[in-house]
PyMOL Python script that loads the backbone (N, CA, C, O; Angstrom):
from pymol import cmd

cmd.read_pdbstr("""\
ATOM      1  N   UNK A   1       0.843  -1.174   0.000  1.00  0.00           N
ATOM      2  CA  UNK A   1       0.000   0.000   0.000  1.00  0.00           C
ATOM      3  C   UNK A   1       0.889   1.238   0.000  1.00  0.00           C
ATOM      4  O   UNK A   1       1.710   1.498   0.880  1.00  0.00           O
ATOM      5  N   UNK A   2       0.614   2.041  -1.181  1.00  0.00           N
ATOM      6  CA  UNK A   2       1.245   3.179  -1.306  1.00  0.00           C
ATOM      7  C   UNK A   2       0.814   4.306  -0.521  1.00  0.00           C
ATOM      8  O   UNK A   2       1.441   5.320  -0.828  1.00  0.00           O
ATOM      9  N   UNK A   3      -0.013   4.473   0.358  1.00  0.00           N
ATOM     10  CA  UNK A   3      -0.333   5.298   1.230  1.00  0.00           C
ATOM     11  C   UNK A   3      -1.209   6.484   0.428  1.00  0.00           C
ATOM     12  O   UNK A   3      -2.042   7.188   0.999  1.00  0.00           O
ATOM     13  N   UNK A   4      -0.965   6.554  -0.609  1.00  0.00           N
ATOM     14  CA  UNK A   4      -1.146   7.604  -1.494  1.00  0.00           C
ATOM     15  C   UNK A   4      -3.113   7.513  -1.741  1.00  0.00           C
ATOM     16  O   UNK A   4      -3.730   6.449  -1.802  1.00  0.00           O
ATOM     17  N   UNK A   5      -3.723   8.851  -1.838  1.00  0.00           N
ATOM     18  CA  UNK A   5      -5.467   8.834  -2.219  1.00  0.00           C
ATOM     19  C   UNK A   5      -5.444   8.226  -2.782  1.00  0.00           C
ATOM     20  O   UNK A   5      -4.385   8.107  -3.398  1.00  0.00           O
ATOM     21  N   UNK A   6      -6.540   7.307  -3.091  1.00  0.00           N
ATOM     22  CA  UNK A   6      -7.234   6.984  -4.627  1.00  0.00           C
ATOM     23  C   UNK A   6      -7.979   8.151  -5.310  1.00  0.00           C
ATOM     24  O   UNK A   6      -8.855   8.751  -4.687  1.00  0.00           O
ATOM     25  N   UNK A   7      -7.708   8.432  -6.361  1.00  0.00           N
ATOM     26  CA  UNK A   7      -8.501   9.749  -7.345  1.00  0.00           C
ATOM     27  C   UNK A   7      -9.597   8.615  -8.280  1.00  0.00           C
ATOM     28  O   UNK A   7      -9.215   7.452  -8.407  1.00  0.00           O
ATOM     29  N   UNK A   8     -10.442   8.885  -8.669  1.00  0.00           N
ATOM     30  CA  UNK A   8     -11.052   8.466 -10.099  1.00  0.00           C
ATOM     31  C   UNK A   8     -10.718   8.792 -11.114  1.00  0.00           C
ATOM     32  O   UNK A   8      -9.721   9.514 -11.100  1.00  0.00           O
ATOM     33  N   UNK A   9     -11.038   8.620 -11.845  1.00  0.00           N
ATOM     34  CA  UNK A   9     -10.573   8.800 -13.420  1.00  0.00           C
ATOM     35  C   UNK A   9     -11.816   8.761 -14.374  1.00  0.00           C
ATOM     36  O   UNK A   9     -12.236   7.721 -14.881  1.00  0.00           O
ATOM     37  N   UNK A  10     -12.230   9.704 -14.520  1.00  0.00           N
ATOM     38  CA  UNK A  10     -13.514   9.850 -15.391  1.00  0.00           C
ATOM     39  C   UNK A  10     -12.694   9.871 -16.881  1.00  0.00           C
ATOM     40  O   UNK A  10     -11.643  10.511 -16.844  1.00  0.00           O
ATOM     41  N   UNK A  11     -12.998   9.328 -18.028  1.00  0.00           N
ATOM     42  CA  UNK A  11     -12.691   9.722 -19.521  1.00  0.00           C
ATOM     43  C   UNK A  11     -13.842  10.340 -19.800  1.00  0.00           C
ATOM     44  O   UNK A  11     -14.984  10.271 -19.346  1.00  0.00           O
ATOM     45  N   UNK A  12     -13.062  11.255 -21.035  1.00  0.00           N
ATOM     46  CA  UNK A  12     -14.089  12.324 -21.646  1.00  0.00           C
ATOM     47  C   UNK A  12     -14.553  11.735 -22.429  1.00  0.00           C
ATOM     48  O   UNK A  12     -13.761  10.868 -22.796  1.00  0.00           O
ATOM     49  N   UNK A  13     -15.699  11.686 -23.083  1.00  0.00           N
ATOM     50  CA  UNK A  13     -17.036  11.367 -23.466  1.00  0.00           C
ATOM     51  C   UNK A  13     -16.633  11.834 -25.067  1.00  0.00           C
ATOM     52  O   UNK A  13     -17.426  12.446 -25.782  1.00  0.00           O
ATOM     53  N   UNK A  14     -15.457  11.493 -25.432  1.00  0.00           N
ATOM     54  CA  UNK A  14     -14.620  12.913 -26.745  1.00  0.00           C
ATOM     55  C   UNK A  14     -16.335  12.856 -27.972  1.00  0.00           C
ATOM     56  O   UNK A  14     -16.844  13.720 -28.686  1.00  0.00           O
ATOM     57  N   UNK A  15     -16.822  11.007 -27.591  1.00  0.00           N
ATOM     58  CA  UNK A  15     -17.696  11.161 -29.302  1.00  0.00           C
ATOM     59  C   UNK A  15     -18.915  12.570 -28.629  1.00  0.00           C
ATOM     60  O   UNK A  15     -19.437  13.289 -29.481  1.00  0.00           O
ATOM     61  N   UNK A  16     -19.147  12.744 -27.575  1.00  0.00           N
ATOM     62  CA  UNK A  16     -20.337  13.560 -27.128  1.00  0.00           C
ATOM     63  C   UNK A  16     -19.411  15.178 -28.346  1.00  0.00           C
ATOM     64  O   UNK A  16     -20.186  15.848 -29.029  1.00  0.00           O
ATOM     65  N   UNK A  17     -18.377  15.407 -28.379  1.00  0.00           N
ATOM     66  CA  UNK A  17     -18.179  16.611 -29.063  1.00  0.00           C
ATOM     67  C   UNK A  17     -17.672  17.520 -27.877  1.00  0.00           C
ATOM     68  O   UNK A  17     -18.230  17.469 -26.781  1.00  0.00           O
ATOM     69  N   UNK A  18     -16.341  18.556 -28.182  1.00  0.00           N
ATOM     70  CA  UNK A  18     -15.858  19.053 -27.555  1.00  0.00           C
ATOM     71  C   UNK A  18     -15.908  20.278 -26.350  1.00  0.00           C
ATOM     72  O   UNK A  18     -15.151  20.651 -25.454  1.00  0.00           O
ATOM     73  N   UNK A  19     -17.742  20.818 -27.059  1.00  0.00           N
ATOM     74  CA  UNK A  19     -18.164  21.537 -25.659  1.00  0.00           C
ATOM     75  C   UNK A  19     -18.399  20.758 -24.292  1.00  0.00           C
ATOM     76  O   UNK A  19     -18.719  21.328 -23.249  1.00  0.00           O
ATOM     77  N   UNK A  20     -18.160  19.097 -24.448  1.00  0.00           N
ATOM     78  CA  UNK A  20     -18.188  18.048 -23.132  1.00  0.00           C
ATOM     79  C   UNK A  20     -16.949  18.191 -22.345  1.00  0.00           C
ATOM     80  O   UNK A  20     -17.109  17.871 -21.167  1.00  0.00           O
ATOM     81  N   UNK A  21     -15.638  18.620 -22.688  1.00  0.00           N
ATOM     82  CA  UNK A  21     -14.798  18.268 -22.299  1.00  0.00           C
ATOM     83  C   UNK A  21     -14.654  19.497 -21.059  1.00  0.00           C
ATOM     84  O   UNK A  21     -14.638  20.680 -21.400  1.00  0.00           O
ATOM     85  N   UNK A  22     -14.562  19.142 -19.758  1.00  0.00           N
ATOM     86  CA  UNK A  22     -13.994  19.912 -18.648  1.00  0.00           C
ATOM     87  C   UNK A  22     -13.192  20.601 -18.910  1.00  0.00           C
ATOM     88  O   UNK A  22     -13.697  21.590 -19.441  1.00  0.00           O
ATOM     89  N   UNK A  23     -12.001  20.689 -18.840  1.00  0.00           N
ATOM     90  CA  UNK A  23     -10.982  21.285 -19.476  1.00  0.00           C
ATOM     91  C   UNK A  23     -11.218  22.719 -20.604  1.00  0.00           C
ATOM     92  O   UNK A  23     -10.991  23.927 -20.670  1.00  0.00           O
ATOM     93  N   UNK A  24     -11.475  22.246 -20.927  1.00  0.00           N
ATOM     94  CA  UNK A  24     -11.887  23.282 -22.288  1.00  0.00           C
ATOM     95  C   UNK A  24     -12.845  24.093 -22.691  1.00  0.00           C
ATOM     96  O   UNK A  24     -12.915  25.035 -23.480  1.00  0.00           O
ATOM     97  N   UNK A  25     -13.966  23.229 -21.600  1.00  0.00           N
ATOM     98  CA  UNK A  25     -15.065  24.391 -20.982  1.00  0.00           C
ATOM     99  C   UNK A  25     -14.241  25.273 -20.161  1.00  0.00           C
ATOM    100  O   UNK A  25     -14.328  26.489 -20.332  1.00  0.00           O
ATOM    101  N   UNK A  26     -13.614  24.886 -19.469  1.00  0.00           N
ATOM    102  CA  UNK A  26     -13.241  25.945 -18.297  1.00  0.00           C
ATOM    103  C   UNK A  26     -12.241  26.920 -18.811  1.00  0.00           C
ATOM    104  O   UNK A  26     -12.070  27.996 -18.237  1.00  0.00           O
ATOM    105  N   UNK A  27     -11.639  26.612 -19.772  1.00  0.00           N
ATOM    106  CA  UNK A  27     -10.592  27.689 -20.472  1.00  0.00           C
ATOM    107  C   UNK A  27     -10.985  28.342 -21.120  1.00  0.00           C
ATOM    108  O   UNK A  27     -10.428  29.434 -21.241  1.00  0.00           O
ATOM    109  N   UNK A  28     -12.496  27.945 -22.113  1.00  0.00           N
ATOM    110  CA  UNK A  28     -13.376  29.213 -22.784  1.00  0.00           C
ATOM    111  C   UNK A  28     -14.019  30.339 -21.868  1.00  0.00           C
ATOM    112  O   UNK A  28     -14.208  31.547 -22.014  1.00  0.00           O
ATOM    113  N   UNK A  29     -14.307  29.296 -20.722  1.00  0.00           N
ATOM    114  CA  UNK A  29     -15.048  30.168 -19.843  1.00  0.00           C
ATOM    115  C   UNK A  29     -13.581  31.178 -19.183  1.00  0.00           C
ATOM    116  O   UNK A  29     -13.658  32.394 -19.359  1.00  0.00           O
ATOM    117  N   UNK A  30     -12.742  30.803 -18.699  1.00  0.00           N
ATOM    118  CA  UNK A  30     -11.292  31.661 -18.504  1.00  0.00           C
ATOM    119  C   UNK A  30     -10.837  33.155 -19.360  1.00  0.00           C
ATOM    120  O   UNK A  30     -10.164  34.143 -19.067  1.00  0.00           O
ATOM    121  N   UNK A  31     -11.462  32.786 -20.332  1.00  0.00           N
ATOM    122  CA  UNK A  31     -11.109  33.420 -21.905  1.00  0.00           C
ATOM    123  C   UNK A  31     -11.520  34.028 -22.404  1.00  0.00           C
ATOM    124  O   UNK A  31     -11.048  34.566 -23.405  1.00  0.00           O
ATOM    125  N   UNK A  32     -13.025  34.286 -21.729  1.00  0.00           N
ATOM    126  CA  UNK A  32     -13.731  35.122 -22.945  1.00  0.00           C
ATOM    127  C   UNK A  32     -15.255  34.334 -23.679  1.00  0.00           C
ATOM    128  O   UNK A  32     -16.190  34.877 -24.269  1.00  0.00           O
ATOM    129  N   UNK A  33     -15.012  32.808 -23.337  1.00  0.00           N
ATOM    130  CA  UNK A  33     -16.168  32.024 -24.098  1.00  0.00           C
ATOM    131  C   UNK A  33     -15.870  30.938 -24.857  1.00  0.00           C
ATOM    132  O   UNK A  33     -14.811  30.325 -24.717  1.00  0.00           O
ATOM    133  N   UNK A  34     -16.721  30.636 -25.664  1.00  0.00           N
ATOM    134  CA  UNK A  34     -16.090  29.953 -26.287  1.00  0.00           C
ATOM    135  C   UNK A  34     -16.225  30.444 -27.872  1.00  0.00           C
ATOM    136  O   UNK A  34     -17.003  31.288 -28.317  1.00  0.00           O
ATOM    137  N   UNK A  35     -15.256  29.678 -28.572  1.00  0.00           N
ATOM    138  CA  UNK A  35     -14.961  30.530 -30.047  1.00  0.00           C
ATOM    139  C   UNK A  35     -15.599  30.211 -30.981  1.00  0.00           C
ATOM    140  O   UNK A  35     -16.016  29.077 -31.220  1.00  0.00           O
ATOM    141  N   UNK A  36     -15.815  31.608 -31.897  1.00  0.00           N
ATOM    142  CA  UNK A  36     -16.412  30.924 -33.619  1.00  0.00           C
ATOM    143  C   UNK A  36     -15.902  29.809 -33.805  1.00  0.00           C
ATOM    144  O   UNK A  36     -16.572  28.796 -33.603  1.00  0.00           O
ATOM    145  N   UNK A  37     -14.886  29.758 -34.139  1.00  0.00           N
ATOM    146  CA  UNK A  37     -14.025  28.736 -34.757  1.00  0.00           C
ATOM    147  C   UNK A  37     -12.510  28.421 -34.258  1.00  0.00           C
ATOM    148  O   UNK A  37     -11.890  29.379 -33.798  1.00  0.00           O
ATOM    149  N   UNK A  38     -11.899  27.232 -34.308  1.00  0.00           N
ATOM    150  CA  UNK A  38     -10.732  27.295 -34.031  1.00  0.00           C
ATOM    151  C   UNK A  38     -10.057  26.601 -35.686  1.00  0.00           C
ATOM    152  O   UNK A  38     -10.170  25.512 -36.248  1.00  0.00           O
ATOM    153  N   UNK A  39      -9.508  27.605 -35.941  1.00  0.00           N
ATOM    154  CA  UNK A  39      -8.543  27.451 -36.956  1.00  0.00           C
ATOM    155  C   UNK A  39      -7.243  27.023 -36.781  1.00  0.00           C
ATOM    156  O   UNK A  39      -6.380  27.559 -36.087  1.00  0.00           O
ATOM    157  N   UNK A  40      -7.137  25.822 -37.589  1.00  0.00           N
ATOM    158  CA  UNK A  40      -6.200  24.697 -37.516  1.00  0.00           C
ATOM    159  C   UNK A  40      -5.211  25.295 -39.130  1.00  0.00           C
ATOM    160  O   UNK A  40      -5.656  25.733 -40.191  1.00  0.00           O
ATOM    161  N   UNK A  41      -4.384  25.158 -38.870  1.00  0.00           N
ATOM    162  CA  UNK A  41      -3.270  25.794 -39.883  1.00  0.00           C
ATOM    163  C   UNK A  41      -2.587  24.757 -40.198  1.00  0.00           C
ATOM    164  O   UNK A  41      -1.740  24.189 -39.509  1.00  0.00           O
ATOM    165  N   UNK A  42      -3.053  24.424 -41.544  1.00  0.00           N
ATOM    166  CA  UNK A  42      -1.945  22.713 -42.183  1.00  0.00           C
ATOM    167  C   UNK A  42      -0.346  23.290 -42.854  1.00  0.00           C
ATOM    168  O   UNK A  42      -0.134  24.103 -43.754  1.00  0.00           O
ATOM    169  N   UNK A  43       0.457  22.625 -42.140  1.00  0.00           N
ATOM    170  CA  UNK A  43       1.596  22.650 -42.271  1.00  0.00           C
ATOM    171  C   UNK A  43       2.623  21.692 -42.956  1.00  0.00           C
ATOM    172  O   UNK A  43       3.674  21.458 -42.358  1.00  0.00           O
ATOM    173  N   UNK A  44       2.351  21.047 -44.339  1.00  0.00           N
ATOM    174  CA  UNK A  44       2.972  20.122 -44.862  1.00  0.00           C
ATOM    175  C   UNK A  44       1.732  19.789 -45.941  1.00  0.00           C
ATOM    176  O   UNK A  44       0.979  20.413 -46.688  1.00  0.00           O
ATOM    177  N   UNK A  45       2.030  18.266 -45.506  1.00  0.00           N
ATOM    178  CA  UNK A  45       1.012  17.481 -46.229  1.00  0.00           C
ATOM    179  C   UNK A  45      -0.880  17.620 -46.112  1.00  0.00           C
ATOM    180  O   UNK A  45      -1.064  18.135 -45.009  1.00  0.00           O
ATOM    181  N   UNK A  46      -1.724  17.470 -46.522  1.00  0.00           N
ATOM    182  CA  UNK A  46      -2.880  17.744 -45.788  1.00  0.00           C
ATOM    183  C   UNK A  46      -3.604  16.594 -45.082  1.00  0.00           C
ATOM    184  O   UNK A  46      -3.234  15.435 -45.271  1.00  0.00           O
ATOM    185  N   UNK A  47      -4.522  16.859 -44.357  1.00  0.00           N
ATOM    186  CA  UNK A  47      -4.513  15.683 -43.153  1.00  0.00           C
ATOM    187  C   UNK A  47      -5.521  14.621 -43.964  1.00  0.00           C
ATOM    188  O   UNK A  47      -6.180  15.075 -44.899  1.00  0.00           O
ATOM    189  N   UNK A  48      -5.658  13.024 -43.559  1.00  0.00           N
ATOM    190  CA  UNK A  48      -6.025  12.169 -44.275  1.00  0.00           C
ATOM    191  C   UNK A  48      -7.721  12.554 -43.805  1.00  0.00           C
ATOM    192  O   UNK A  48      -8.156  12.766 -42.673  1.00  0.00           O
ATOM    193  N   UNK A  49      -8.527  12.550 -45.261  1.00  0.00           N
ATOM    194  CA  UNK A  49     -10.012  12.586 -45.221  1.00  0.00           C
ATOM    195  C   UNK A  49     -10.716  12.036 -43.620  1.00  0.00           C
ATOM    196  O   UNK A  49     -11.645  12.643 -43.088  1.00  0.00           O
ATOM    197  N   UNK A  50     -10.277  11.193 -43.213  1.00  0.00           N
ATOM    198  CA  UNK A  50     -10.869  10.578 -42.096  1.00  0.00           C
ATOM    199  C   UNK A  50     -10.359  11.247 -40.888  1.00  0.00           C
ATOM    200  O   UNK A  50     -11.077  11.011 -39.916  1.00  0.00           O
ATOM    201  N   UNK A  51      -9.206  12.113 -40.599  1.00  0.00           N
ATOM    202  CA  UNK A  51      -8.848  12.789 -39.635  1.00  0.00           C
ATOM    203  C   UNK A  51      -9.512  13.988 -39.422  1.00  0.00           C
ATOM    204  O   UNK A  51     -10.039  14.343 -38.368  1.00  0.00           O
ATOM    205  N   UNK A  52      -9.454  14.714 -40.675  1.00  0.00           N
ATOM    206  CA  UNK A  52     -10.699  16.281 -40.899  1.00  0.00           C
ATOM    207  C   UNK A  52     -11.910  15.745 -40.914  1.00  0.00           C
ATOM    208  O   UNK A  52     -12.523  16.656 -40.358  1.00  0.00           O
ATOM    209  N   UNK A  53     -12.670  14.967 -41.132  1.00  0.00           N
ATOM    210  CA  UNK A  53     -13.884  14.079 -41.005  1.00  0.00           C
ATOM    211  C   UNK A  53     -13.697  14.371 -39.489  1.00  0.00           C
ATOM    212  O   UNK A  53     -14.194  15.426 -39.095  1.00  0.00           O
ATOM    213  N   UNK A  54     -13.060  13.600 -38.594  1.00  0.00           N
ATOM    214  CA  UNK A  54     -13.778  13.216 -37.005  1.00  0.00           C
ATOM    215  C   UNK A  54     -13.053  14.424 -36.482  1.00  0.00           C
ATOM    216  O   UNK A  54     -13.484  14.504 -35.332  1.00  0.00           O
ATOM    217  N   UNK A  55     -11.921  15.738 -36.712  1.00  0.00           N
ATOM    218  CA  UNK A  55     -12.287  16.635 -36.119  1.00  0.00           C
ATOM    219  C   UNK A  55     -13.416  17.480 -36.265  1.00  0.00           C
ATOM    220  O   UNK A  55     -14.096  17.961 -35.358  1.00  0.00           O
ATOM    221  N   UNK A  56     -13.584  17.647 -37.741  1.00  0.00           N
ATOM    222  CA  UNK A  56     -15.212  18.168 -37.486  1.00  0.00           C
ATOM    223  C   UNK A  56     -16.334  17.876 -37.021  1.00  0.00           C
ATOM    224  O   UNK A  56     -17.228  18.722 -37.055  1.00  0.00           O
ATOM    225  N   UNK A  57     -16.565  16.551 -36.450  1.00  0.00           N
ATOM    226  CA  UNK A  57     -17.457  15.844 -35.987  1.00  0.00           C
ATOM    227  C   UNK A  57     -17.067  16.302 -34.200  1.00  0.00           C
ATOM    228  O   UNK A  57     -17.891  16.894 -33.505  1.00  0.00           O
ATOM    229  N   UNK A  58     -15.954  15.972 -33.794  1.00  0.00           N
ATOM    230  CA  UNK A  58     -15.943  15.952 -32.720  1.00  0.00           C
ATOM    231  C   UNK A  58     -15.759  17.250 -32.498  1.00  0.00           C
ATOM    232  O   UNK A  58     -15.864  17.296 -31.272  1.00  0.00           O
ATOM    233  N   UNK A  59     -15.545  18.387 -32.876  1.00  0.00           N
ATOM    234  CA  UNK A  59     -15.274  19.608 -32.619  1.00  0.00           C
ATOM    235  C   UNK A  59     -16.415  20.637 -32.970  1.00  0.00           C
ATOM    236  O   UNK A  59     -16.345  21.864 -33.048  1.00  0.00           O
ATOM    237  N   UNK A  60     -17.543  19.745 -33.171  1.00  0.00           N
ATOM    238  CA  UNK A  60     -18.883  20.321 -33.473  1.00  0.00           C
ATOM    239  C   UNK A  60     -18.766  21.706 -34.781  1.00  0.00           C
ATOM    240  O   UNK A  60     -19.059  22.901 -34.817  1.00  0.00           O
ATOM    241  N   UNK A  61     -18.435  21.148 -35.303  1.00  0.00           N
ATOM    242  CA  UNK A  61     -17.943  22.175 -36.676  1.00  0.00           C
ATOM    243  C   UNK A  61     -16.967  23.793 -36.469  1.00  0.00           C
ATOM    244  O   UNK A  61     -16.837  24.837 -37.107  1.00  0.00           O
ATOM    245  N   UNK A  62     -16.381  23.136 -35.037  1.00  0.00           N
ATOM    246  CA  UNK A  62     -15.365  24.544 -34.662  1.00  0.00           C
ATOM    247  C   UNK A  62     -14.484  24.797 -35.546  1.00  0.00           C
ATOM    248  O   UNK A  62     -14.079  25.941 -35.751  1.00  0.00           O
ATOM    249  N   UNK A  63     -14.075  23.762 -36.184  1.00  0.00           N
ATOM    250  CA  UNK A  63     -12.794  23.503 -36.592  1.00  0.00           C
ATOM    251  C   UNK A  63     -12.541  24.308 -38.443  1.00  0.00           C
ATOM    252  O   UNK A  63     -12.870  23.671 -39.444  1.00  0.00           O
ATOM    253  N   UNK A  64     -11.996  25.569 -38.515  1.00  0.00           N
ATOM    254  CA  UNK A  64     -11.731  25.525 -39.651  1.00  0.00           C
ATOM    255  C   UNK A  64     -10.462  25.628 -40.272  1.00  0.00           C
ATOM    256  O   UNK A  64      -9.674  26.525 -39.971  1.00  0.00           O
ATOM    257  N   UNK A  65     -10.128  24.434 -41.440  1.00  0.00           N
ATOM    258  CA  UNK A  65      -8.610  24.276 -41.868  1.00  0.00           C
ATOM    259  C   UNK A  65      -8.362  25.394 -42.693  1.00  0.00           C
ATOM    260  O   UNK A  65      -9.083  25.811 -43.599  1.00  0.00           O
ATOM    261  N   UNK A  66      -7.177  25.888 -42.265  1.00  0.00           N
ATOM    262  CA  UNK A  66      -6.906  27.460 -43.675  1.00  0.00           C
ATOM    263  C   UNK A  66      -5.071  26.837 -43.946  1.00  0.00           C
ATOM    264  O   UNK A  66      -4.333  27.420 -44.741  1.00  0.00           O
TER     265      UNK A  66
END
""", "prot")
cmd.dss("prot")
cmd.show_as("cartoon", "prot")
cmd.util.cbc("prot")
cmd.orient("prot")
């Protein structure tokens, strides 16, 4: 016995979409709100159809690639 608390461990719910996530509620709310959009800036190659697919899904259409 490590003497140490037990904590829980809740996982985020990511398919519910990113206004679920603790974290990130609390930093919009920190911030100002939350944003039109968060613009993702591709740097190389462009990301595979199925990656821009489930960030827009999971990012509830925050997400715009420029």
């Amino acid at each position: 016995m490590s003497g140490s608390p037990n904590s829980s461990y809740t996982a985020h719910p990511f398919e519910q979409g990113i206004t679920h996530d603790a974290a990130t509620s609390r930093g919009w709310e920190l911030t100002g709100g939350k944003p039109t959009s968060i613009r993702i800036a591709i740097d190389g190659d462009a990301p595979d159809p199925m990656l821009r697919a489930g960030l827009q899904t999971h990012s509830e259409g925050l997400c715009a690639f420029g």
